[in-house]
N, C-alpha and C positions, 0 to 999 in steps of 0.2 A: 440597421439590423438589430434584431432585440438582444440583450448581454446573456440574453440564457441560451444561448448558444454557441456552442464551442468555434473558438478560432481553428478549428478544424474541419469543422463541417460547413464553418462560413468560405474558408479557404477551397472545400470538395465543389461547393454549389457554384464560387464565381469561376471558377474551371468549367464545369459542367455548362453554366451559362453560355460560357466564353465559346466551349465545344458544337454548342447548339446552333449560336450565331455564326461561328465561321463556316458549319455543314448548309445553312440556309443561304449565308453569303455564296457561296460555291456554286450553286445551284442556281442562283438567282443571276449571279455574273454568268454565266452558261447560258441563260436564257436570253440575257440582254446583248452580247456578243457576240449570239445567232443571229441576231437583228441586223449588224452590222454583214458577217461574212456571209448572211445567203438572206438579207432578207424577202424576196419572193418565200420563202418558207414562213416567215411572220405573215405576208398575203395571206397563204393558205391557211394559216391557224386562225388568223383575225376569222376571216369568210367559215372556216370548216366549225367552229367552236363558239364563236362569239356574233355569228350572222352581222358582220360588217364585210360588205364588199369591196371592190377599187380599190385596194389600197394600194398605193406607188410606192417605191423602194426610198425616196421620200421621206415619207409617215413611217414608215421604220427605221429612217435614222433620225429622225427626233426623236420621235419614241424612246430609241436608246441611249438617245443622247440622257433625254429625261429621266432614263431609268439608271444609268450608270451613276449620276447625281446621288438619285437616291438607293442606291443599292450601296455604294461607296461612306453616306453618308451613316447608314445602318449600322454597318461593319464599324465603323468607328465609335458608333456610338452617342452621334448627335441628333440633337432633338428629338430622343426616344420615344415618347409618348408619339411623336406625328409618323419617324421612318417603320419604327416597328409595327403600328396600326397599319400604314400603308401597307406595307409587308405582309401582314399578315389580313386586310380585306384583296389585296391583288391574289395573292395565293389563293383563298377562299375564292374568288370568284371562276378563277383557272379551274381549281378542283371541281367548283359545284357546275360548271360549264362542261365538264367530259363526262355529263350522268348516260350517257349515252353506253359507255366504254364501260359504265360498271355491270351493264346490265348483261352485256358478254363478258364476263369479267374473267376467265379462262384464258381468251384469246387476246386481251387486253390486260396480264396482270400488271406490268410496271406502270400503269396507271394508280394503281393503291398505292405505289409509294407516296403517289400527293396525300394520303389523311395524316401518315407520323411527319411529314414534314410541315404541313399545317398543324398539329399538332404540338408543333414545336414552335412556331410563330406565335402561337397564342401564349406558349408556358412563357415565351421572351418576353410579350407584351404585358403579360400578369407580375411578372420579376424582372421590369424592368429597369427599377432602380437598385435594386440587389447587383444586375448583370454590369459589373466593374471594370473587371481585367481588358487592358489595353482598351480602352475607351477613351475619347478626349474630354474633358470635362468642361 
């Protein structure tokens, strides 16, 4: 962090950071522990969103197994450059996958929450070595 910047605002931004990461962590562990308690709903999102069919209750619990790994590893703070990318191209690809839903966007608004929460995966991955607080090093 450059010295012309106050131990104040260095202190607001790794909160702030901190805030970001644990509102995307949240959200992400939600998703992956859908997989586990209903994944026949991961089915239908694969096939409805992503045009992958068949998928067996299976493939969604690896899936989440894999995703738990790195959603766990995120929150912590390891290997930022790889979990936070991930992070932030798996979210991009979810959001740029429901173009459908924007297009009735009325009848589908909590679909927009996906752009500020992408929005916030990319500020994590741009100020990734700034984002400090309870991280493992």
């Amino acid at each position: 962090m450059s010295n012309s910047i106050s131990s104040d605002t260095q202190n607001r931004l790794q909160w702030s950071l901190f805030s970001l990461r644990l509102g995307v962590f949240i959200v992400m562990a939600m998703w992956t522990l859908d997989k586990f308690v209903n994944p026949g709903h991961s089915a239908r999102i694969f096939e409805h969103f992503y045009g992958i069919s068949g998928s067996s209750d299976v493939v969604a619990y690896i899936i989440g197994a894999l995703q738990i790994i790195l959603v766990l590893a995120f929150m912590a703070g390891i290997k930022k450059r790889i979990t936070y990318g991930v992070i932030f191209v798996m979210h991009g690809l979810s959001t740029l996958s429901s173009y459908n839903q924007y297009i009735d966007g009325f009848n589908n608004l909590l679909f927009f929450a996906a752009w500020p929460m992408w929005a916030a995966c990319f500020a994590l991955y741009l100020l990734r070595d700034e984002d400090v607080k309870y991280t493992i090093k």
